[in-house]
ROVOKE-51553 format. One record per residue (C-alpha): residue in one letter; x, y, z. Coordinates in steps of 0.001 Angstrom, whole numbers, padded with zeros to 6 digits. Example, Ala and Ser with C-alpha at 12.3 -4.5 7.8 and 13.67 -1.06 7.14 Angstrom:
% ROVOKE-51553
GUKOL type       x       y       z
GUKOL    A  012300 -004500  007800
GUKOL    S  013670 -001060  007140
//
This chain:
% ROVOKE-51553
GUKOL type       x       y       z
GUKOL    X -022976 -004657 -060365
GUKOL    X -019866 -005694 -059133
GUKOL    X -018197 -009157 -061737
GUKOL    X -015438 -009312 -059536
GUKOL    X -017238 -010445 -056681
GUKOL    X -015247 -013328 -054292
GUKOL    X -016389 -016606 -053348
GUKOL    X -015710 -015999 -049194
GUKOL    X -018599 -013741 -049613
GUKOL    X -020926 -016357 -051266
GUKOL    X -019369 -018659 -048515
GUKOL    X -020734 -016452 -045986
GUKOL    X -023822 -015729 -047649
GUKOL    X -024871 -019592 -047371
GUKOL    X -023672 -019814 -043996
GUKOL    X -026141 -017110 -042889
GUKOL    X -028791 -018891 -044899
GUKOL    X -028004 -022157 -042745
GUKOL    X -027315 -020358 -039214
GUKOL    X -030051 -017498 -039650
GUKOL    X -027394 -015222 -037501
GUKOL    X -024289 -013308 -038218
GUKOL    X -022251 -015004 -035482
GUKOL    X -023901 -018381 -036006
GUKOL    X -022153 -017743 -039647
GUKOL    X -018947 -016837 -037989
GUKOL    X -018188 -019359 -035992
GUKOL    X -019275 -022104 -038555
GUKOL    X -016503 -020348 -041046
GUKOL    X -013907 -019016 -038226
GUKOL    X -014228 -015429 -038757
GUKOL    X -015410 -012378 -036905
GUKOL    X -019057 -011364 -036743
GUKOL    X -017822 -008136 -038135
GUKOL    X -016318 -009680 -041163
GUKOL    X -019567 -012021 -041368
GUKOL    X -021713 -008457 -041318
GUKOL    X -019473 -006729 -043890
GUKOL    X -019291 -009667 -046405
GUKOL    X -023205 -009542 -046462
GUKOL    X -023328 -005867 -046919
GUKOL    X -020807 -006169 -049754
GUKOL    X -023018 -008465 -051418
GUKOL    X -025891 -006467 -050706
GUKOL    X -024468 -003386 -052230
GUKOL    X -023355 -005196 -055474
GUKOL    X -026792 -006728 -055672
GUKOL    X -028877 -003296 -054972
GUKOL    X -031013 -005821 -052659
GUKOL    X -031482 -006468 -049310
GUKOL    X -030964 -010413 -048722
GUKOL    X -031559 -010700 -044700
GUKOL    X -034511 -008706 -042299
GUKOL    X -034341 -009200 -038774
GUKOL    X -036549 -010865 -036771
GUKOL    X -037638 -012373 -033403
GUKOL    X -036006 -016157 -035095
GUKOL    X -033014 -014721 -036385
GUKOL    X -032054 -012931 -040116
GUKOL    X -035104 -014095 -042757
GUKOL    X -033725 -015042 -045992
GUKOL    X -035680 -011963 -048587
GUKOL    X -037310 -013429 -052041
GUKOL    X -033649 -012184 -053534
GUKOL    X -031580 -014294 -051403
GUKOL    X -033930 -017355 -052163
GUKOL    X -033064 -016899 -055586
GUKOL    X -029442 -016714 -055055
GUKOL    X -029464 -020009 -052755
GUKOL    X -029077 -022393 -055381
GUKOL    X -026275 -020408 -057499
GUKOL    X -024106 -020054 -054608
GUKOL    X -024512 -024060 -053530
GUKOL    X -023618 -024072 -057265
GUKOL    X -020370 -022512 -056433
GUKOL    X -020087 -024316 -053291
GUKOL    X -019969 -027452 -054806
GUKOL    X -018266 -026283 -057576
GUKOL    X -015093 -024916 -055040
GUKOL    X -014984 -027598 -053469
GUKOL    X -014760 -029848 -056212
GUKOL    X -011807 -027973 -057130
GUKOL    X -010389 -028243 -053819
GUKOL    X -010397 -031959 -053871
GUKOL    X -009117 -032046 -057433
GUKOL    X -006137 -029771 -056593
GUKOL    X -005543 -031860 -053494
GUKOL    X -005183 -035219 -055595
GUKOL    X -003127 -033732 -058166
GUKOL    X  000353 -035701 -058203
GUKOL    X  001844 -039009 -059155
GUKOL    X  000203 -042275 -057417
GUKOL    X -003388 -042870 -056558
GUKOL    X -004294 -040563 -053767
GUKOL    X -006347 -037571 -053083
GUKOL    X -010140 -037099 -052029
GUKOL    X -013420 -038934 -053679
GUKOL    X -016143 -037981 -052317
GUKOL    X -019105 -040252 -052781
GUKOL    X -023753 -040115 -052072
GUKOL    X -025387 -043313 -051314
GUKOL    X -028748 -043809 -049333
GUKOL    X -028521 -043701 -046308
GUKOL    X -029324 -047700 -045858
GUKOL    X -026766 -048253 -048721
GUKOL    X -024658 -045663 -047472
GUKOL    X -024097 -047156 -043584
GUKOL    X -025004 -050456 -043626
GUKOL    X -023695 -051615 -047472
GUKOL    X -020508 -048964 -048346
GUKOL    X -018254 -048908 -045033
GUKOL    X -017510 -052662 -045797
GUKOL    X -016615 -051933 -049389
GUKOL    X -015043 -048591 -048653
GUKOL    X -012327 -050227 -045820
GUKOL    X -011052 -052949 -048567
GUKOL    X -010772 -050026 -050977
GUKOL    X -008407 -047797 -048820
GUKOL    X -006648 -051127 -047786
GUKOL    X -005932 -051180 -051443
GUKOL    X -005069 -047723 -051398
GUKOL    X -004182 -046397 -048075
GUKOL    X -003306 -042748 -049120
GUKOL    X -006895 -042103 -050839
GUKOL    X -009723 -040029 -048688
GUKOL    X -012972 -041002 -049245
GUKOL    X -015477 -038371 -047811
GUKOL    X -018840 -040611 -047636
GUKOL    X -022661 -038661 -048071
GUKOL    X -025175 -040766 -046798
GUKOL    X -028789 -039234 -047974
GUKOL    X -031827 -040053 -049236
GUKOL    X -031639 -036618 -051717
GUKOL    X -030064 -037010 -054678
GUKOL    X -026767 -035615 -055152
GUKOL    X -026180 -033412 -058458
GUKOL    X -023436 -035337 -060004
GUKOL    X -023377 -032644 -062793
GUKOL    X -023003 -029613 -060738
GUKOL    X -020069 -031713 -058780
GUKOL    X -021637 -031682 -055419
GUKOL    X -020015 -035674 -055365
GUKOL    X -017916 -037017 -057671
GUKOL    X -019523 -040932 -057382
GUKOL    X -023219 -041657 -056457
GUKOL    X -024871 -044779 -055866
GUKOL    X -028513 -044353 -057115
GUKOL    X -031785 -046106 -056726
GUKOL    X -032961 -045301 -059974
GUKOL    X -031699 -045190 -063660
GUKOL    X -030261 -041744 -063931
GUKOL    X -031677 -039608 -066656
GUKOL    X -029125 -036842 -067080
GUKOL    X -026158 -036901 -069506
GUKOL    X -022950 -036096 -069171
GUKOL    X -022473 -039049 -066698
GUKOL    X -020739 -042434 -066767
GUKOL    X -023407 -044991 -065682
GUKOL    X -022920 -048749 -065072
GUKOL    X -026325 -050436 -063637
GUKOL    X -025696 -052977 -060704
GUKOL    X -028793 -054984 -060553
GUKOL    X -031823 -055302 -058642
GUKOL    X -031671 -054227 -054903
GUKOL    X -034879 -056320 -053662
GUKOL    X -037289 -055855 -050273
GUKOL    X -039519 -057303 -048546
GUKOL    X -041240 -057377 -045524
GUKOL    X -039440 -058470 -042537
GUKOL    X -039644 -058560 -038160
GUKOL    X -037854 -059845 -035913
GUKOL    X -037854 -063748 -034949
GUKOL    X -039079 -062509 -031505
GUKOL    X -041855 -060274 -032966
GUKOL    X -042969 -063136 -034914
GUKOL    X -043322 -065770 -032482
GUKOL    X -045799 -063439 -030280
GUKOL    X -047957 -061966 -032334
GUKOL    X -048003 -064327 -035049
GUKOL    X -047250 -064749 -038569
GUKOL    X -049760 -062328 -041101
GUKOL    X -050851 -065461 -043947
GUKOL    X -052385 -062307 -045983
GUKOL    X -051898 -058764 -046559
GUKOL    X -055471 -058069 -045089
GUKOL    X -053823 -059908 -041617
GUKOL    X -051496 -057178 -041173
GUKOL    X -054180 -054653 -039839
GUKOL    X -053650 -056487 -036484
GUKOL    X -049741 -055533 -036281
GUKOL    X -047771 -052617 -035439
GUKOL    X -046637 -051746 -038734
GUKOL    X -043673 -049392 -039319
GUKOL    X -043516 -046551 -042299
GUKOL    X -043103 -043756 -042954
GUKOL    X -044662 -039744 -042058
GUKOL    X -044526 -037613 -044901
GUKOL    X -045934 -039021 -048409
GUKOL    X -042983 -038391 -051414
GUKOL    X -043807 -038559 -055152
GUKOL    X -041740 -042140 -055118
GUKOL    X -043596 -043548 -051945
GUKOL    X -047245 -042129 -053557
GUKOL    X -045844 -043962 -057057
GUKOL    X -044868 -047665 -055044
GUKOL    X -047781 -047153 -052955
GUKOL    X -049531 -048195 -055518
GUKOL    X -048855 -051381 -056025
GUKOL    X -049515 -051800 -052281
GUKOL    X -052309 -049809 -051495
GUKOL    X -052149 -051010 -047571
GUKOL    X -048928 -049807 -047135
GUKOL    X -049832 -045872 -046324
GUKOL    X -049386 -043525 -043179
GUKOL    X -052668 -044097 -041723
GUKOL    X -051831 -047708 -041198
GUKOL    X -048457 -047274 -039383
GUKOL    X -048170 -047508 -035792
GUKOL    X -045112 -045760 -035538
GUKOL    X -043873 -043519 -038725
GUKOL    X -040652 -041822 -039459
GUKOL    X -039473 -040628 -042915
GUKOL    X -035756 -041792 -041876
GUKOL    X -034959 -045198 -043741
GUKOL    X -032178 -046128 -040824
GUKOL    X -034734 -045179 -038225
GUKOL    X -037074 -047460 -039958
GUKOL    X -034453 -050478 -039863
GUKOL    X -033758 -049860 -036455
GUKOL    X -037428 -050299 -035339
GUKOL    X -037405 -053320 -037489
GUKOL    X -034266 -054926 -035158
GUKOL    X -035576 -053881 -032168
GUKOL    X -038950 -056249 -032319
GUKOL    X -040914 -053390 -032528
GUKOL    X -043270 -054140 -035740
GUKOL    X -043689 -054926 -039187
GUKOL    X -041213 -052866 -041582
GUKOL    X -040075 -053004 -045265
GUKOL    X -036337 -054040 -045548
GUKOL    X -033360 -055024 -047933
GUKOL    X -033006 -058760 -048244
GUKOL    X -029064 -058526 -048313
GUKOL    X -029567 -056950 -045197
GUKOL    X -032087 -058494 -043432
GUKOL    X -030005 -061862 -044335
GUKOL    X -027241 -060306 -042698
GUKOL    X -029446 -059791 -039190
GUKOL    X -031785 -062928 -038924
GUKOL    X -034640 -061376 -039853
GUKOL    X -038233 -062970 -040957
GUKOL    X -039823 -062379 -044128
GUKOL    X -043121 -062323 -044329
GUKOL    X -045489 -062362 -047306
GUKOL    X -042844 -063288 -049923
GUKOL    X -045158 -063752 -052821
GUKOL    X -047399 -060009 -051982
GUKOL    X -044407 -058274 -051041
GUKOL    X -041456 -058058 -053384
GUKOL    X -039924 -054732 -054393
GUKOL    X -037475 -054406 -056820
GUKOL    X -034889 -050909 -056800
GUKOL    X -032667 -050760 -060166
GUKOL    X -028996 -049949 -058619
GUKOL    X -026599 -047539 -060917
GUKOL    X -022923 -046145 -059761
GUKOL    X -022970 -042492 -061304
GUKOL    X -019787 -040515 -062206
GUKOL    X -018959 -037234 -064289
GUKOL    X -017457 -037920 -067933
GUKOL    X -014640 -035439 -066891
GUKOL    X -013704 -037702 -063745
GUKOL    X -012679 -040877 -066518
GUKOL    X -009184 -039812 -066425
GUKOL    X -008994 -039481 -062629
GUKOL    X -007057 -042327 -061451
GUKOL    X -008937 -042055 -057884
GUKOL    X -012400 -041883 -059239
GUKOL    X -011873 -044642 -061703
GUKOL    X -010755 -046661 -058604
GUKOL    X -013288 -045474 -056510
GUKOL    X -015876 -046321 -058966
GUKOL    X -014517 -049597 -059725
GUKOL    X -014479 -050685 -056532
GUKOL    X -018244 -049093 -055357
GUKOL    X -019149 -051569 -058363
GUKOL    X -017709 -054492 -057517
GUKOL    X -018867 -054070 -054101
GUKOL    X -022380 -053443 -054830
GUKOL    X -022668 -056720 -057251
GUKOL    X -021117 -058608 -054442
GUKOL    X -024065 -057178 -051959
GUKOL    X -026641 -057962 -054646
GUKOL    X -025529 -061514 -055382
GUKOL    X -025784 -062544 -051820
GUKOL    X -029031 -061153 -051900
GUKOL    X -029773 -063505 -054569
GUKOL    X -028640 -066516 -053901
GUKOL    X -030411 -065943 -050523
GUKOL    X -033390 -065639 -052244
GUKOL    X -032408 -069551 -054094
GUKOL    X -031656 -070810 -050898
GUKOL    X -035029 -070138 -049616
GUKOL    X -037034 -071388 -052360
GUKOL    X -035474 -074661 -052431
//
């Protein structure tokens, strides 16, 4: 086997994966479909294995190219990790940071926070990753996440924000028509919203709340920002961030059944401490997030006095 093999053919490797087509893969990289076809043949000759079949759908990934997948995203992330470190390298804070959040913290929590950090530095480029799958800070895939759980890996500068609490929340207008559940057993007369597909984490919390599960939903989607958006249109019942749901009006309802608590941590690789743009980065993600969480606080004082 080939040890000399380059990283355009990986490239184009994982695009095929993605596109399931030669010239799906081409024009998602800007090269021929030839050059697409011949960088998967090269790879397939230095492997001795056949990585695509054809069918009605497109090329079909073989067993061997599932087991390459999650090298090459290895390398992905790896190159392009490099590529933002090369492009920062210089005098001055500047460069690219790129940065995971959920996808609630991610739009609704980080664009605030991210516009006074390029105010402070107007030359940095911050390439933002809302998801609700967590980023590999290890295998550089970001540089900074935001995580809704205390990380377990090590390797990793972590500072802990706080509690992110939620609650149960509709809109004013919801509210005032169908009425205001006094217990958890009222809210099998409301159009609840949740999600679809069951994850380890929801079947974990779920237990705690045993009549929060798909069968009671009236409308389901496993998209946290779809969720939210249901929530402000008056269409039901939804779980919600307080800081949040402050921010839009919104009516919480069961305080003392429904409380959950997420631990917050800002996540960074060791080898980024000397990085004058992640430190900043980082910094600033912090500072932002303990502003978020102590409005969310003294929220919650305001409205038990």
């Amino acid at each position: 086997m080939a040890s000399n093999l380059s990283w355009e053919l990986y490239r184009t490797f994982l695009a095929v994966l993605t596109e399931r087509s030669l010239s799906g893969a081409a024009r998602a990289l800007g090269i021929t479909q030839p050059t697409a076809g011949r960088h998967v043949a090269a790879l397939e000759a230095a492997f001795g294995q056949t990585l695509f079949t054809r069918s009605q759908s497109g090329l079909l990934p073989t067993e061997a190219a599932l087991a390459l997948r999650g090298y090459a995203c290895a390398l992905q992330s790896t190159a392009a990790a490099l590529e933002r470190a090369a492009a920062s390298h210089g005098t001055g804070l500047a460069g690219v940071v790129r940065v995971s959040a959920s996808d609630v913290i991610g739009v609704e929590v980080l664009p605030s926070v991210i516009a006074e950090l390029r105010r402070a530095h107007p030359e940095l480029v911050v390439e933002l990753v809302p998801t609700d799958r967590i980023q590999d800070v290890l295998q550089r895939e970001v540089d900074i996440a935001v995580r809704m759980a205390e990380p377990s890996q090590g390797a990793l500068i972590a500072r802990r924000i706080g509690e992110v609490e939620l609650g149960m929340y509709a809109r004013a207008d919801y509210v005032e028509e169908h009425g205001e559940p006094a217990t958890l057993a009222d809210l099998a007369r409301h159009a609840l919203i949740g999600f679809d597909q069951v994850t380890p984490f929801l079947r974990e919390a779920g237990k705690a709340f045993p009549i929060w599960k798909r069968e009671a939903f009236a409308l389901r989607t496993d998209s946290t920002l779809a969720q939210l958006a249901l929530i402000r249109a008056g269409c039901g019942i939804g779980i919600c961030q307080n800081g949040i749901a402050q921010r839009d009006s919104l009516v919480r309802l069961l305080p003392d059944a429904v409380a959950l608590k997420l631990q917050t941590w800002v996540v960074m690789h060791e080898d980024l401490r000397g990085s004058p743009r992640c430190t900043a980065t980082f910094d600033a993600l912090v500072r932002g997030l303990q502003a978020y969480i102590a409005g969310d606080h003294a929220g919650s004082d305001r409205r038990r006095r």
